[in-house]
C-alpha positions as CSV (number, residue, x, y, z in Angstrom):
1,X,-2.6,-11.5,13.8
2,X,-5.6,-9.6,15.5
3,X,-8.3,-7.9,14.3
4,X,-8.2,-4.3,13.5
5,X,-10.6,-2.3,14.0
6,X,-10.7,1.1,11.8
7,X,-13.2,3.8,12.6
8,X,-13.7,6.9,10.5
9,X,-15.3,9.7,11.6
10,X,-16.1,13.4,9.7
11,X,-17.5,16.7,11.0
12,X,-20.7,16.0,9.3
13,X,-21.7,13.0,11.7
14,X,-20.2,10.2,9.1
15,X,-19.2,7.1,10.9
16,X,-17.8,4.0,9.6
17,X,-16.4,1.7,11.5
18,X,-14.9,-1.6,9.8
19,X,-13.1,-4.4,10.9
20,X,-10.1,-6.5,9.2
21,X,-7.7,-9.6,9.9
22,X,-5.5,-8.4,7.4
23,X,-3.3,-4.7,7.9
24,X,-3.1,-4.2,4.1
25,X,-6.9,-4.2,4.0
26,X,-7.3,-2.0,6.7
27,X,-4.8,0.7,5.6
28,X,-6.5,0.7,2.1
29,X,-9.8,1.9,4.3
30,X,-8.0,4.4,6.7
31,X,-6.2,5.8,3.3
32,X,-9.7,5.7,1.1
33,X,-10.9,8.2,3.6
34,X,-8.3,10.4,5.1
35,X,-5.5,10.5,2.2
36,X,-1.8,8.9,2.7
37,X,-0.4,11.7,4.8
38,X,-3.1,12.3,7.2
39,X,-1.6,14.2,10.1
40,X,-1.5,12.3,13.3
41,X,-3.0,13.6,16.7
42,X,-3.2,12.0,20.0
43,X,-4.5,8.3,19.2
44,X,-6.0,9.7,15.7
45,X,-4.9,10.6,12.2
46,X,-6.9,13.1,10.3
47,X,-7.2,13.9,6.7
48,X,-5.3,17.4,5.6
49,X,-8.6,19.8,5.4
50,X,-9.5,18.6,9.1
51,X,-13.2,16.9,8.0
52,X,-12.2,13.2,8.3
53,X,-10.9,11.1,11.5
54,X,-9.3,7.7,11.7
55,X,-9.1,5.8,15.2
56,X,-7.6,2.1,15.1
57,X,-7.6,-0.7,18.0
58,X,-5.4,-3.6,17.2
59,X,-2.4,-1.9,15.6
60,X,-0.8,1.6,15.7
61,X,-1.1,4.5,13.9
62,X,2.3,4.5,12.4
63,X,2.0,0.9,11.3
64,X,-1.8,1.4,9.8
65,X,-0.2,4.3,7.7
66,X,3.0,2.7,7.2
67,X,5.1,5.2,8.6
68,X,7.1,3.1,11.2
69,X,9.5,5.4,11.8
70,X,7.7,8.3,12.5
């Protein structure tokens, strides 16, 4: 598997950017900081009152969320 990158970003100027060989791990941290049904944009999910951001490189959104089917 490749590395995942996950990058979290609020309004506030927050960043965190973590990477992780495993997709379990790196869902925990894009859930941790913008809930399980973040909304998905354009190549980002963000949490449901709009402060938090998550980009990812190395998997999709769908499949860091675990919404496959979506």
């Amino acid at each position: 598997m490749n590395i995942i990158v996950v990058t979290y970003d609020s309004i506030d100027g927050v960043r965190k950017r973590q990477k992780y060989w495993s997709l379990k791990e790196a869902r925990a941290f894009a859930v941790k900081w913008v809930g399980e049904n973040a909304e998905f944009g354009t190549g980002y999910a963000v949490s449901q009152d709009g402060i938090g951001k998550v980009t990812v490189q190395g998997c999709t959104l769908q499949e860091l969320f675990g919404r496959d089917n979506e």
